[in-house]
N, C-alpha and C positions, 0 to 999 in steps of 0.2 A: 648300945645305949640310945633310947630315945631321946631326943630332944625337941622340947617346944619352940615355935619361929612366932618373932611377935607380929601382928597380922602384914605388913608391909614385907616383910621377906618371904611370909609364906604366901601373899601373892602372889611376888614375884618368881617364885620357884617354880608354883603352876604354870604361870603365865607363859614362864623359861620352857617347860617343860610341852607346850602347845596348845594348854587350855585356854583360852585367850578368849573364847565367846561372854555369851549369858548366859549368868546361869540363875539358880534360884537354891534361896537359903534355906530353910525350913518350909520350903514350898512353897513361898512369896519371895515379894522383893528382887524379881528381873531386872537384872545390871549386871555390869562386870564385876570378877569376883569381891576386890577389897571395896567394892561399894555394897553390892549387894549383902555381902558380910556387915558391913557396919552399920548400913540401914535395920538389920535384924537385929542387932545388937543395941541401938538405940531405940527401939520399940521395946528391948527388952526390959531397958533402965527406965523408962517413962511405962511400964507395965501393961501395955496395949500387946505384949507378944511374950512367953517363954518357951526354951525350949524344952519339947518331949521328953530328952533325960536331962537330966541336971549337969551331966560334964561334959556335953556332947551335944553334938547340931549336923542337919542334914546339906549336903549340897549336890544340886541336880543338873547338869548339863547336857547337851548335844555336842559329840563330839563329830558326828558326820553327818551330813545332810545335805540332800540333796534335791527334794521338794516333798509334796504333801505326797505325790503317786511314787517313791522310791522307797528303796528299806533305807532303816536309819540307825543310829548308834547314840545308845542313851549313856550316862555316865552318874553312876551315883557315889556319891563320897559321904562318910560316916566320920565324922570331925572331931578330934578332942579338942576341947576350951576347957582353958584354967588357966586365970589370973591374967588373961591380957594375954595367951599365948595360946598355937593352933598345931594342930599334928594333923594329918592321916591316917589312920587307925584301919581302913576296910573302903574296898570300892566295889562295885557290882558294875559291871559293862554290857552291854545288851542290845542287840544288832535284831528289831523286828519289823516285818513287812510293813506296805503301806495302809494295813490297814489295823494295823499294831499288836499282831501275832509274833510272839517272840520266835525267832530263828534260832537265835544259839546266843549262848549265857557264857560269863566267866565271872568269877568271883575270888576277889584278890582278901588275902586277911593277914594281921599281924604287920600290917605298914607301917614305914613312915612317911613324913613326904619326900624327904631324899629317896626313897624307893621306889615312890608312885611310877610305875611305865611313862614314855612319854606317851604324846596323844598317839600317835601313828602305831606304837607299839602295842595300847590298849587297842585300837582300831582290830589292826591283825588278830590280837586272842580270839575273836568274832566272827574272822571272817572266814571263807571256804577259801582254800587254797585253790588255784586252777588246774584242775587237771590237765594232763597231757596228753594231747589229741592223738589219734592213732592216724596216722596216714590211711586216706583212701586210695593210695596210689595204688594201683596195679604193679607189682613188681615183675622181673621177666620179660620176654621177649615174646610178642602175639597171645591169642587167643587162645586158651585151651578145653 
């Protein structure tokens, strides 16, 4: 069963869970999450802003970064809103070059926010495992 968190818990869940940067609400409004969220949402009520679908709102973060010349890890969240309360519904995670060529994609569907990966675990769906080096040693005894 789903259940909706009214915005203060579902900060707190993210927050819990490692997303702790800034992020961006419907594509504005850079701050941390329950601010950034509610700055959107009070654009919404004084009608200077609504969202794209009607029960739903976008939220965009970096979850890994490491400067402008590194690859990075983007994090997109697909939000339900109804009545003063927030879900997780769908993320998209996306680990591209420095010069913003996507590397490798995952895409999570059917969330909630109790579900959401933490940060470090979305991190991983993205990343290349390390391969295991093959020894250049010489094995055996001299030259042959």
């Amino acid at each position: 069963m789903k259940q909706l968190l009214d915005l203060d818990t579902f900060a707190k869940t993210l927050t819990d869970k490692g997303y702790d940067g800034y992020f961006l609400t419907q594509a504005d409004y850079a701050d941390k999450i329950k601010n950034s969220i509610s700055r959107f949402l009070e654009a919404c009520k004084n009608g200077t802003d609504k969202p794209l679908q009607p029960d739903s709102f976008s939220l965009r973060t970096y979850i890994e970064w490491n400067g402008d010349d590194k690859p990075k890890v983007d994090c997109y969240m697909r939000v339900q809103y109804e009545d003063g309360k927030f879900d997780v519904r769908k993320m998209e995670i996306e680990r591209t070059d420095r010069y913003g060529q996507s590397m490798k994609k995952s895409e999570l569907t059917n969330l909630t926010t109790g579900t959401v990966p933490t940060r470090k675990e979305a991190i991983a769906l993205v990343s290349d495992t390390p391969k295991q080096k093959n020894s250049s040693r010489k094995r055996g005894f001299g030259r042959w």
